[in-house]
Structures are given as structure tokens and as C-alpha cells.
C-alpha positions in Angstrom: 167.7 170.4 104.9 164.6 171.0 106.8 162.8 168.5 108.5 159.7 167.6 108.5 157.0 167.6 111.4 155.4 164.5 111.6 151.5 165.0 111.7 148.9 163.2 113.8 145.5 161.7 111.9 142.8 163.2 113.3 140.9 160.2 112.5 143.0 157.6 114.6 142.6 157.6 118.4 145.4 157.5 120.6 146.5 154.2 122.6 145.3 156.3 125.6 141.9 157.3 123.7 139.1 155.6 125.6 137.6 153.1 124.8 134.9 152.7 125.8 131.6 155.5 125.6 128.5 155.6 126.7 126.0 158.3 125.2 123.0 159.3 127.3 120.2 161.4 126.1 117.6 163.5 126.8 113.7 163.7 126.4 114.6 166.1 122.9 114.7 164.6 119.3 117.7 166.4 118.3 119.4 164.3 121.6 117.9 161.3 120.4 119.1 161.9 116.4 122.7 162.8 118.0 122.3 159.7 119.9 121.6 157.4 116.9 124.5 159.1 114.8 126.8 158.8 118.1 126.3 155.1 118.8 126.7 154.1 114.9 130.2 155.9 114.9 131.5 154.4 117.7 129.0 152.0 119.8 127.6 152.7 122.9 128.4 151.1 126.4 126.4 150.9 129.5 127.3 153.9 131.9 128.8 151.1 134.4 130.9 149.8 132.1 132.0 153.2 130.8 135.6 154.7 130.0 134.0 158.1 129.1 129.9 158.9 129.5 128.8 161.6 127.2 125.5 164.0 127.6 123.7 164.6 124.6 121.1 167.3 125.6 121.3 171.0 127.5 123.2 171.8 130.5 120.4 170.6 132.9 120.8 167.4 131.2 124.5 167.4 131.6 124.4 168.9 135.7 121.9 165.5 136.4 124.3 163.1 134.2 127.1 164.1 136.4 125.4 164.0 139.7 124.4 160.5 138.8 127.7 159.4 137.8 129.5 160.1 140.8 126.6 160.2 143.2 124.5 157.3 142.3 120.7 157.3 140.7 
């Protein structure tokens, strides 16, 4: 008898998933729309208080989010 693999849901997180997310955005509308949609799926943290910080706009946008999260405003 063959056995079954036992499948993962993509729609549960893992107990290591994090928790908490803060979405930052840039200057664009499409940021700020991808913001919106973001935040309604699964809230939105202060980047302090953040497990995870995710950069909605280009890769400028991205190079400054990182600088500021582990150097400081």
C-alpha cells in the first residue's frame, strides 16, 4: 500500500511564521494601493514593533528601508 504524503495549506502560516508585519510604502499609488490591500490581509505594525518589515515600492525604496532599519532614521 502506498502512503500518502501529507500536504501543507498554503493558506496557514507556520508556528514560526511571523507575526507581526509592518508594510512601508513609497511616494507611488500602485505602493499605496499594495499598501491598502497588504494591511487589510494581515494588519500592519509599527516598524519598531516589527517581526518582518516589508517595502512596497522599487529597489531605491527597498535600499533606504533597509538602511533605516538597521542604521537608524
Amino acid at each position: 500500500m502506498a502512503s500518502k504524503k501529507p500536504t501543507k495549506s498554503p493558506a496557514r502560516p507556520s508556528s514560526r511564521a511571523a507575526q507581526r508585519i509592518a508594510f512601508v510604502a513609497s511616494d507611488t499609488a500602485p505602493a499605496h494601493k499594495a499598501l491598502k490591500a497588504c494591511t487589510r490581509l494581515y494588519g500592519n505594525v509599527d516598524v519598531s514593533r516589527a517581526d518582518m518589515i516589508v517595502a512596497l515600492g522599487g529597489d531605491g525604496f527597498m535600499l533606504r528601508t533597509l538602511h533605516a532599519a538597521f542604521d537608524g532614521p
